[in-house]
PyMOL CGO cylinders between C-alpha atoms (Angstrom):
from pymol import cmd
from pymol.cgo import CYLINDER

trace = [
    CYLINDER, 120.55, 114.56, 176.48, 120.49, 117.78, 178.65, 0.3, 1, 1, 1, 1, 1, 1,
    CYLINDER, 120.49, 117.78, 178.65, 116.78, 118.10, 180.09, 0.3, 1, 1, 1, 1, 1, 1,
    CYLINDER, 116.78, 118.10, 180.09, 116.12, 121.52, 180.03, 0.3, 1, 1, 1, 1, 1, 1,
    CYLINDER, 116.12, 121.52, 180.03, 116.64, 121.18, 175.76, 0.3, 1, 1, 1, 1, 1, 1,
    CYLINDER, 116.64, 121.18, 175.76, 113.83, 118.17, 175.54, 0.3, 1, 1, 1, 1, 1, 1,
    CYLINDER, 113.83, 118.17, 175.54, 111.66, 120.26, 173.67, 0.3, 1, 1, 1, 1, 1, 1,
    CYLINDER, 111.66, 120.26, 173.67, 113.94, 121.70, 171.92, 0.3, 1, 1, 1, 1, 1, 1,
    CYLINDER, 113.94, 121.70, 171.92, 114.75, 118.86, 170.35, 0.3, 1, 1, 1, 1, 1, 1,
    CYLINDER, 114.75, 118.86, 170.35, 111.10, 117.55, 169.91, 0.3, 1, 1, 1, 1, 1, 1,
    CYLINDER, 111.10, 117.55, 169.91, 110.26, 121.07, 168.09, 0.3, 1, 1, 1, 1, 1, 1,
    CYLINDER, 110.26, 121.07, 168.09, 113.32, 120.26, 165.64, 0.3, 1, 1, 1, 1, 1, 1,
    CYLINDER, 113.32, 120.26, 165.64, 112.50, 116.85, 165.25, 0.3, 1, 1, 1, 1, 1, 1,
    CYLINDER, 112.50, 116.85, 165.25, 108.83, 117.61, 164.05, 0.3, 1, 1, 1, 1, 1, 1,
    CYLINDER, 108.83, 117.61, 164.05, 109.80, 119.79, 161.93, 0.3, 1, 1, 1, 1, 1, 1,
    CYLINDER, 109.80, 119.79, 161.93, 112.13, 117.57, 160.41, 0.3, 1, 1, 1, 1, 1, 1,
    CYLINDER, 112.13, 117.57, 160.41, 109.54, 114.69, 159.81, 0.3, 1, 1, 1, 1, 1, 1,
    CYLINDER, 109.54, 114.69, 159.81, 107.14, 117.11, 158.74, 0.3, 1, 1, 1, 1, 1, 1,
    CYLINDER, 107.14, 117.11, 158.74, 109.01, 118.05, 155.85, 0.3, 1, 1, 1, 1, 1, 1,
    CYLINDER, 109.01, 118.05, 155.85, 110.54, 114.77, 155.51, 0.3, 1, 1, 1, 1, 1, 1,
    CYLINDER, 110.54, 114.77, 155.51, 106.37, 113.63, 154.31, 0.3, 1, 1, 1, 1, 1, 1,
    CYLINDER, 106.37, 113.63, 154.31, 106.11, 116.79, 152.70, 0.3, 1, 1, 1, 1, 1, 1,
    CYLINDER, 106.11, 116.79, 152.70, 108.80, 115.05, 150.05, 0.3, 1, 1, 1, 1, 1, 1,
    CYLINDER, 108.80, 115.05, 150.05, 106.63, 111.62, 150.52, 0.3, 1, 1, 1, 1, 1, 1,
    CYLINDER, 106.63, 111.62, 150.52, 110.43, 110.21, 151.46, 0.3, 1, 1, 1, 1, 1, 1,
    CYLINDER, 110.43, 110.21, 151.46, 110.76, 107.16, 153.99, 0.3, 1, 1, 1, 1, 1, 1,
    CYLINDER, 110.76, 107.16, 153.99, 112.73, 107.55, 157.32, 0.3, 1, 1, 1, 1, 1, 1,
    CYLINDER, 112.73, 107.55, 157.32, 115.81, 105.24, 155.37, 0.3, 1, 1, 1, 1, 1, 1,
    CYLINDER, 115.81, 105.24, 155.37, 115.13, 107.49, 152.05, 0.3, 1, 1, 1, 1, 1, 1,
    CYLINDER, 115.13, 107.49, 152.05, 116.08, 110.30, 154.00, 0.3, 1, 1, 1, 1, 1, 1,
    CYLINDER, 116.08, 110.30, 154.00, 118.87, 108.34, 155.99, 0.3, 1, 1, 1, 1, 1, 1,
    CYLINDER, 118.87, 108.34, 155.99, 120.28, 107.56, 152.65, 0.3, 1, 1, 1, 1, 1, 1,
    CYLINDER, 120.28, 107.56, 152.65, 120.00, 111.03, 151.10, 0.3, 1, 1, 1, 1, 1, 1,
    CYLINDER, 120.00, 111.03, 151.10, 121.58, 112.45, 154.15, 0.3, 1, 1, 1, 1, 1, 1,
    CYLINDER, 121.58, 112.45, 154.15, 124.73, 110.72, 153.82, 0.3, 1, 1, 1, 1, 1, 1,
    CYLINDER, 124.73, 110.72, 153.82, 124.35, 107.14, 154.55, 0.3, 1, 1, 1, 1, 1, 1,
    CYLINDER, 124.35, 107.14, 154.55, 122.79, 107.66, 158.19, 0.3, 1, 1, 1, 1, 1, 1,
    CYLINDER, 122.79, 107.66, 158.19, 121.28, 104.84, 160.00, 0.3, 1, 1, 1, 1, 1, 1,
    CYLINDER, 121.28, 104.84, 160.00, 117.23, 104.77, 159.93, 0.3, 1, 1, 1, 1, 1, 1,
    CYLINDER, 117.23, 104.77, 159.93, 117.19, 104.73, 163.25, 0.3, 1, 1, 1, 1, 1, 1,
    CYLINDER, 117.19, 104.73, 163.25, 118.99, 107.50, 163.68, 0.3, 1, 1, 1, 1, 1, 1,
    CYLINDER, 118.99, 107.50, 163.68, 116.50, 109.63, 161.87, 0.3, 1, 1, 1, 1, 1, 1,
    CYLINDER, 116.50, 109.63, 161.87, 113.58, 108.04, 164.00, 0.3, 1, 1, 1, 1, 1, 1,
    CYLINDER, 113.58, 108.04, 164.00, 115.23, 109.15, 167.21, 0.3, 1, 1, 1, 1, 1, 1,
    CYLINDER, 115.23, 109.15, 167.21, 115.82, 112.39, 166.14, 0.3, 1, 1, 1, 1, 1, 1,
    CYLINDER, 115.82, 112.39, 166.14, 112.07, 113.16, 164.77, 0.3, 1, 1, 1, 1, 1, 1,
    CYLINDER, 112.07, 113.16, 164.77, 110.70, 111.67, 168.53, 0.3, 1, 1, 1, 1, 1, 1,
    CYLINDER, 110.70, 111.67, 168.53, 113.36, 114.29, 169.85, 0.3, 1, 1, 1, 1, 1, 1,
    CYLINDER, 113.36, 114.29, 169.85, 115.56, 111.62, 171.58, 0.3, 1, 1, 1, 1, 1, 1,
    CYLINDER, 115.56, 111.62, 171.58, 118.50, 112.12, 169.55, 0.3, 1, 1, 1, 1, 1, 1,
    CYLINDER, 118.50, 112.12, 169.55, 121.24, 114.37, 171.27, 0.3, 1, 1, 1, 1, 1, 1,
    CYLINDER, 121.24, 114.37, 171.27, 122.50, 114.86, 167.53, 0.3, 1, 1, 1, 1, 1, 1,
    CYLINDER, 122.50, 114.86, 167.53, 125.25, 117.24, 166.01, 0.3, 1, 1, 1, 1, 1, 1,
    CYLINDER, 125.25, 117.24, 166.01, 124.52, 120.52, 164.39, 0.3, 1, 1, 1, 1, 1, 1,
    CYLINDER, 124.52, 120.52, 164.39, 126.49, 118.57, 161.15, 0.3, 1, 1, 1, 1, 1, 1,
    CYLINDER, 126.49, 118.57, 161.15, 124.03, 115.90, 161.37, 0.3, 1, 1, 1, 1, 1, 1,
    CYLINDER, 124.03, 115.90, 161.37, 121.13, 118.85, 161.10, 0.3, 1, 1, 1, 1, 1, 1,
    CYLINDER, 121.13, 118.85, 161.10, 123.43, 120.54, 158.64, 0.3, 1, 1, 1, 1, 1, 1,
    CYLINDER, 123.43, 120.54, 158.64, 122.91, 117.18, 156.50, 0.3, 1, 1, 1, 1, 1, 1,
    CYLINDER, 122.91, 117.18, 156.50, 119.13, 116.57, 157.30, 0.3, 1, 1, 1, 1, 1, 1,
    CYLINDER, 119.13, 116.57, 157.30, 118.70, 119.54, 155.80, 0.3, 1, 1, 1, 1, 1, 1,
    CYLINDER, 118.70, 119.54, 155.80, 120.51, 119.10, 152.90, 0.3, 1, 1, 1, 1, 1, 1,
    CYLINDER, 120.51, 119.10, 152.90, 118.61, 116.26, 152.03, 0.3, 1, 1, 1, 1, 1, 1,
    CYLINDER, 118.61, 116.26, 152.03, 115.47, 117.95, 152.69, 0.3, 1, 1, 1, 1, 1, 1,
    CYLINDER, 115.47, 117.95, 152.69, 115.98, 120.88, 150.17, 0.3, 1, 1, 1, 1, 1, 1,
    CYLINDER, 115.98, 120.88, 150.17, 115.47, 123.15, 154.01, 0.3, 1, 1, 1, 1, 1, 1,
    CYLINDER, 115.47, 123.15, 154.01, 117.58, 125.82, 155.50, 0.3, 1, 1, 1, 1, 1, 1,
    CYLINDER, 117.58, 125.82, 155.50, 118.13, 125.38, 158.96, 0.3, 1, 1, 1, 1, 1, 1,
    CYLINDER, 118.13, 125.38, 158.96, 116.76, 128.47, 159.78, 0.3, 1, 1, 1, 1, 1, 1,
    CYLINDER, 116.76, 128.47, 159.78, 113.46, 126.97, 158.15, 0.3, 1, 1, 1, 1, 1, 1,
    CYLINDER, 113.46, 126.97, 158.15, 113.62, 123.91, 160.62, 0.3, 1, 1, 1, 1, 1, 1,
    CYLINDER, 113.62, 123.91, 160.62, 114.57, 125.97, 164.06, 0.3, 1, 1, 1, 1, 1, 1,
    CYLINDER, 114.57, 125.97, 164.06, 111.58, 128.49, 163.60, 0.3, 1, 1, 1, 1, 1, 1,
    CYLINDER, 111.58, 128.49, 163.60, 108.73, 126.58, 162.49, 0.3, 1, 1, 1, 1, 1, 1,
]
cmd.load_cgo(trace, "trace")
């Protein structure tokens, strides 16, 4: 992952989890709901160590009833 968008991705990431307990779901309910994704996956990705793809957001998202735009400006 590119340094300078760390925090970036830590911002998502919280986000992410955030709403992820707002739904009282589990890191491999979410994993499931998103498509089959790996629970691990998810956990790197809310610590913001996940270099993922914007289709992998575009199915977090999904999942968590969330518009992207939702997750980028919290």
């Amino acid at each position: 992952m590119d340094a300078c968008f760390t925090e970036k991705y830590k911002i998502i990431g919280s986000s992410l989890k955030k709403r992820r307990l707002e739904m009282n779901l589990t890191q491999s309910q979410l994993a499931d709901l998103a498509g089959k994704m790996d629970r691990s996956k998810i956990s790197d990705i809310e610590n913001g160590k996940e270099d993922f793809l914007f289709s992998t957001l575009l199915k977090l998202c999904k999942a968590l009833g969330v518009s992207v735009h939702d997750i980028l400006v919290k």
